[in-house]
N, C-alpha and C positions, 0 to 999 in steps of 0.2 A: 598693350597687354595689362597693365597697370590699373585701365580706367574701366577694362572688363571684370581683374580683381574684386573691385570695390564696386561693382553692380552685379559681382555676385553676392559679396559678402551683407549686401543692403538686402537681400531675399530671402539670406540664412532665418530668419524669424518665420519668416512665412511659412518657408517649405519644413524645419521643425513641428510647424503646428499641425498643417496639411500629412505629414510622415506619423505624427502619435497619434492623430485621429484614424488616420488607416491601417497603424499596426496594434494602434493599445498596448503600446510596452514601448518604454522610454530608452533602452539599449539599444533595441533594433532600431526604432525612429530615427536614432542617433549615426547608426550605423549606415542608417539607408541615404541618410543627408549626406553625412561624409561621402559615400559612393557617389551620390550624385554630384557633388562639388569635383571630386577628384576626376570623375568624366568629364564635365563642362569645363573645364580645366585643360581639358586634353583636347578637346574635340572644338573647344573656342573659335577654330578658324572655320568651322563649321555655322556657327552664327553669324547669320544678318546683320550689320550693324542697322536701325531704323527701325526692327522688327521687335516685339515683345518678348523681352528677356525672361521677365516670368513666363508665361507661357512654355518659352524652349526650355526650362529650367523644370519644369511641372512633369511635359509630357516627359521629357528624361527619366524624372524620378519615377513617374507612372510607368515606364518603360522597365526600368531597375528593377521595379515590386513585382510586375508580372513573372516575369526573369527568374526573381527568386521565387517567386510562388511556385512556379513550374518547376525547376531545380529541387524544391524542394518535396514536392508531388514524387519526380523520380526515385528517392532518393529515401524517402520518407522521411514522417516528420522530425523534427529536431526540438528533441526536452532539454531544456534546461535546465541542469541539475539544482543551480543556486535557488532555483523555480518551485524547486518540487516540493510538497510537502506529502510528509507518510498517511496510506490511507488506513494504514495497521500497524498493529505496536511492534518495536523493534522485536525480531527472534529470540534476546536475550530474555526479554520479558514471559517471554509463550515458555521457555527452558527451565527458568526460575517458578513459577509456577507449577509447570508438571512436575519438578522435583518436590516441592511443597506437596502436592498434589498425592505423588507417592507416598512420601513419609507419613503422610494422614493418614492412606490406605493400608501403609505395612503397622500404623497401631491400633486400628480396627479389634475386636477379638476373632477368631478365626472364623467361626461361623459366620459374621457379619460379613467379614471380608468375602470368605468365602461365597454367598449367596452375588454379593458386588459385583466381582471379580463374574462370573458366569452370566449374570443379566448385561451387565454394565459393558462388559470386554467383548464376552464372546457372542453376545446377542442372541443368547435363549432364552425363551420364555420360560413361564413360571412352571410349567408341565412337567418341562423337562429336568430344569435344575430340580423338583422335587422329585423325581424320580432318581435322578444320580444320585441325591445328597440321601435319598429315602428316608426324605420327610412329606407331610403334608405339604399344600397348598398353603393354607392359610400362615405356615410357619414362614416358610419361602417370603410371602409379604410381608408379615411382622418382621423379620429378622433383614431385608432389604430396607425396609422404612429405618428402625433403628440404626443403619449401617448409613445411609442418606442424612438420616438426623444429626448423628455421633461426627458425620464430615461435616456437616453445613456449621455445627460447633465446635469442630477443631480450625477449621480454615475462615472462620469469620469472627474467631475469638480475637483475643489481643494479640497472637502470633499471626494472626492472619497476613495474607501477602494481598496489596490492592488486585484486582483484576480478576483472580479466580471464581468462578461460576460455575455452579455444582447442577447446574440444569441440568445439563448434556457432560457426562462423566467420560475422555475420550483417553482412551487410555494405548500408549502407542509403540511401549517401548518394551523390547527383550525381555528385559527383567516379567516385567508383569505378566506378560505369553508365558514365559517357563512358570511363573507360580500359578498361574490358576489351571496352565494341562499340569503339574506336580499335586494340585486340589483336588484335577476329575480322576485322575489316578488313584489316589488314596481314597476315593467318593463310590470309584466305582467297588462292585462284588467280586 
């Protein structure tokens, strides 16, 4: 048992190497080694003496990997959280922003806000907001540009918060719904 020990422990290099080459990740290789040692271990009376050790040591572990592939197939796959890295910024971030993001819009002057608030929120054209608000066209764009300008300068000044992007203005929260239908209200005749 002893002199099997030590012609296993003389392959441990090998089959390490043969295990990170076929998983590319150094815990599992690690993992799959151990399993294979602690089979060959157990199953020992199961080898040949005269026959090649590597070999029975190989196909085992090649035996193991499939094992786990399939297991893992059923099962589906398995993420590693210490693995993972974020492909988007934490929710704190997106929170802290849109309240930045408010506080710009609540010091707007009303008419700017107002025109924002109804393109921006509620996603009507310019037709229409000038119909509710009963102004022209051309007002409705002056007064949406300035209102787009007056944010791109409060939220990129020196209070600026990094990450906000006045491209696409997505506005998603209670508060803002009740102030711009409280807007078409007082807008409308």
């Amino acid at each position: 048992m002893d002199d099997i020990r030590q012609l296993i422990g003389a392959e441990i290099p090998k089959l390490r190497r043969y295990a990170r080459a076929l998983l590319r990740d150094k815990d599992r290789a690690d993992d799959l080694v151990q399993d294979t040692i602690v089979r060959a271990l157990e199953k020992n009376h199961l080898y040949e003496r005269g026959t090649n050790l590597r070999a029975w040591l190989f196909t085992m572990m090649h035996n193991q990997y499939v094992n786990s592939v399939q297991r893992s197939a059923r099962r589906g796959q398995t993420i590693l959280v210490e693995k993972v890295t974020l492909a988007s910024p934490a929710a704190q971030i997106a929170s802290l922003e849109l309240r930045d993001l408010e506080s710009a819009i609540a010091r707007l002057p009303e008419e700017q806000r107002e025109m924002l608030l109804l393109i921006g929120l509620e996603g009507m054209n310019y037709e229409e907001v000038a119909q509710i608000c009963g102004v022209r066209i051309g007002t409705v764009r002056s007064r949406l540009s300035r209102a787009r300008e007056e944010l791109r300068r409060m939220i990129e000044g020196k209070d600026a918060s990094p990450g906000v992007h006045l491209d696409v203005v997505v506005l998603a929260t209670t508060t803002q719904r009740s102030n711009c239908s409280a807007l078409e209200q007082s807008a409308s005749p």
